[in-house]
Phi, psi and omega in degrees: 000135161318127169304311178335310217250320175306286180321342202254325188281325156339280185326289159341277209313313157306321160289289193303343161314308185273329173325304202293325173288296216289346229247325210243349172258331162317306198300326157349292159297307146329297202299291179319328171289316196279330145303307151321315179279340161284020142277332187261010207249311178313291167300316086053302183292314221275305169317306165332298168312284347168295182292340181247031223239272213294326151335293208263333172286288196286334171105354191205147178301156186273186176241021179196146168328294179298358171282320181285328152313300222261291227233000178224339183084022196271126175224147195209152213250071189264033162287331181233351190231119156256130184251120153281100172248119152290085180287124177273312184183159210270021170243006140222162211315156182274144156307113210232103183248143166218135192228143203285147161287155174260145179271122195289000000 
């Protein structure tokens, strides 16, 4: 082989490399998102889940997050996730948002 042809196979070899980077990093990023939001979707159920525990044993929604902590046994990763619980009244369900923290 020719250095010409070494260089030209070089080249291919360099494109298809950035092809292959700009192609592998979205999806990358994509994936890492969506996981994350079935990660904040999961918890979300699961506090739900929790609330309508304590609903059906006790008769009433509870009315704050360390109670279903303290009293279901509910543990939550509020190191990467803020959980917003809103109690509406203890005979309907609370308002339940969870938002990934940004890391520092």
């Amino acid at each position: 082989m020719g250095k010409k042809a070494r260089r030209r196979l070089a080249a291919v070899w360099v494109i298809v490399a950035v092809i292959a980077v700009v192609l592998i990093i979205p999806a990358a990023t994509s994936a890492i998102k969506e996981e994350t939001q079935e990660s904040a979707r999961s918890i979300e159920e699961t506090v739900q889940e929790r609330a309508l525990q304590c609903y059906v044993i006790e008769g009433a929604y509870p009315s704050s997050l360390s109670y279903l902590e303290d009293n279901y046994g509910l543990t939550l990763n509020q190191e990467d996730y803020l959980v917003v619980y809103k109690p509406v009244a203890e005979n309907l369900p609370p308002e339940v948002r969870v938002i990934k923290r940004e890391k520092q």
